[in-house]
N, C-alpha and C positions, 0 to 999 in steps of 0.2 A: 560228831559223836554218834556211831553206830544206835546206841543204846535209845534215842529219843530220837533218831530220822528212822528207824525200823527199817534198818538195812542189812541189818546183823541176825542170823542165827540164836535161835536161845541156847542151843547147848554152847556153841562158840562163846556167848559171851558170858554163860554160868563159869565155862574151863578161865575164858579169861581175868573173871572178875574173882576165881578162885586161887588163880599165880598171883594175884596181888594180894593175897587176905584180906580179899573183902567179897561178902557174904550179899549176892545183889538177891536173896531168896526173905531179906529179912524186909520189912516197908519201910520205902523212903519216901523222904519227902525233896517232891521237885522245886527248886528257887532259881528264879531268874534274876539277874543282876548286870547292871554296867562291867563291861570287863575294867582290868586295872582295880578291881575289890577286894580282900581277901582280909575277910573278918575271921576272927577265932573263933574253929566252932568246934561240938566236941565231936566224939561219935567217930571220928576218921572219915568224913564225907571224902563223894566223887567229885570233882572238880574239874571242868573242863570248855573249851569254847566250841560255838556252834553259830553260827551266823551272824558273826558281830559280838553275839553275848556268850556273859559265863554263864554255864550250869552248876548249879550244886547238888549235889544230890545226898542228903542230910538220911540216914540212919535212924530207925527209932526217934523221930525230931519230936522235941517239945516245941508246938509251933510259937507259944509265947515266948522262950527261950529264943528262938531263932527270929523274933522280930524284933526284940532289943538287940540281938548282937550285930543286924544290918541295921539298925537305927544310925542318920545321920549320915549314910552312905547317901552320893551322892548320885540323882537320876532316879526312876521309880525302880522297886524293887519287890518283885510278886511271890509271892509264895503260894505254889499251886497243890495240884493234890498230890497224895500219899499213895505211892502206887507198891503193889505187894507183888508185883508177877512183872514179866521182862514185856510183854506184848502190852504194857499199860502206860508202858511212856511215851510211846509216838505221841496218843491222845492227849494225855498231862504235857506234852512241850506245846503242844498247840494251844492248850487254853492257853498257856502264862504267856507265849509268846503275844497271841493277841488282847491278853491284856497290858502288857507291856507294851505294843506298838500304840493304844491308844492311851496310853497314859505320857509314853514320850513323845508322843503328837500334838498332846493338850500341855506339853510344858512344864509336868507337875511332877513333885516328889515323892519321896515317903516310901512306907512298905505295906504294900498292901497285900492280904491274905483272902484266897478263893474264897475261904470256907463260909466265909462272913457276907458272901454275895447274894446266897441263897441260889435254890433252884436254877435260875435267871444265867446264873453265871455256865452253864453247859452250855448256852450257845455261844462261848469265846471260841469251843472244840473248829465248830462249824461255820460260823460267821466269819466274815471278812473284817478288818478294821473299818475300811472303809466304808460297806453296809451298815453294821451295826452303831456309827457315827452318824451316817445320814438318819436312818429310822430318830436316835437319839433328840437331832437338832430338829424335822419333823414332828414330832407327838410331844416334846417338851421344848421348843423356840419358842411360839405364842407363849405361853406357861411363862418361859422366865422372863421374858419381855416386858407382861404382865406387871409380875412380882416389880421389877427392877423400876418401873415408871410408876406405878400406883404403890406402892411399899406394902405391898399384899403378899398372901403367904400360901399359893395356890399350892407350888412346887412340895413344901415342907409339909399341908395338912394331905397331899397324894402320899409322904414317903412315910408319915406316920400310918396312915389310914391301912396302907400297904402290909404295914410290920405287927399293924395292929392283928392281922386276919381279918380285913377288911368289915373291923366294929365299927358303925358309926358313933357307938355309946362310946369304946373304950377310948378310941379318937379325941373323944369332944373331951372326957377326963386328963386325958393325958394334955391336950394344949390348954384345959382350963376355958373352953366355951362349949355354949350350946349347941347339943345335938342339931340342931335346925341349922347352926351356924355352917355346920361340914356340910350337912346334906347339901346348902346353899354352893359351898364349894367346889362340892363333889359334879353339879351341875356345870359350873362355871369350867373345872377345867374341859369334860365332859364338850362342852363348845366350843374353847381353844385348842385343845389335842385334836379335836376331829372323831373323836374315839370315847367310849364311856365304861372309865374305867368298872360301872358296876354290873357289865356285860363280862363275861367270860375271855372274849378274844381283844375286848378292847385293852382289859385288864391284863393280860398277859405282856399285850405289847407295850402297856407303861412299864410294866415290872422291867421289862428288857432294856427299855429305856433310861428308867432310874440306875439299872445295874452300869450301864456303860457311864453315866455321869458320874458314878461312884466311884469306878476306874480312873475315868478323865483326873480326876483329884486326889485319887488315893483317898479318898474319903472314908473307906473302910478297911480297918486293920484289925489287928487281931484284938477280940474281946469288941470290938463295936459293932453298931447296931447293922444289920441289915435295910438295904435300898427296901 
């Protein structure tokens, strides 16, 4: 597909995509999906394969809409961003792509929606699967090691404390313990990541960390919480 390897001309593919009556000047939204898919969708999406996968390319999308209609499809299924101009979808097949390749790497289903990554999610553009796995297993291994041996809850009060805007207060309300409790956590992982999330760079590379685990799982979809 011309249109997301940016191989293609914008006027060519404005004339082209205007013999088919369809309107590529209005935003759409990019989906990546196992080929052999083809859920009902409305809008008159673009449809077509590209390295293995389908593309969709969804119209005016209600992204809620469009993640019950690939509900149940099988293999992960992403739903990236909305791009409003021809020279925005190289970028947008790139995230979905590498969030797809670590999502089908890690085995897992579902549909999962950029939007819901936060910031964190721009380096699927740039990132490798494969880097952005190792950083991952890296600065959260110890961490869930942790959790899984000791029935501790390092990983969970990082992904809240994270979502919180890094409250210690709002944190400790939200799981129902003592501020003193997180701050204690906040050190512990702080020693097992290598890294302290209450530093600026350390903080960035968990966020980036937590976002690719949320990928791994599909863990977030449309309407859920941010890594």
């Amino acid at each position: 597909m011309e249109l997301v390897s940016g191989t293609g001309d914008e006027r060519s593919l404005l004339d082209r995509s205007d013999a088919l009556h369809h309107d590529l000047r209005r935003p759409h939204t990019v989906v990546l999906a196992p080929t052999g898919t083809a859920p009902l969708l409305s809008g008159s999406p673009l449809i077509g394969e590209h390295e293995g996968a389908l593309i969709v390319l969804v119209p005016e999308a209600d992204r809620a809409r469009l993640a019950a209609a690939f509900a149940g499809v099988p293999g992960p299924v992403v739903i990236g961003p909305t791009v409003t101009a021809t020279d925005g979808y190289p970028s947008a097949w790139r995230m979905v792509r590498t969030a797809h390749a670590l999502a089908t790497e890690a085995g897992t289903t579902g549909v999962l929606d950029l939007d819901d990554l936060g910031v964190a999610a721009l380096l699927l553009e740039t990132g490798t699967p494969d880097g952005l796995r190792r950083l991952a297993a890296h600065r959260l291994g110890a961490l869930e090691e942790h959790d899984r041996t000791r029935g501790a809850d390092l990983v969970a009060t990082l992904r809240v404390w994270v979502r919180s805007g890094c409250s210690t207060a709002d944190t400790a309300r939200t799981l129902h313990v003592h501020p003193h409790t997180i701050s204690y956590r906040l050190r512990r992982v702080a020693e097992l990541a290598g890294t302290d999330p209450r530093r600026q760079e350390g903080l960035f590379e968990l966020q980036v960390a937590l976002m690719v685990r949320a990928v791994q799982v599909c863990a977030v979809q449309v309407g859920g919480a941010r890594p």
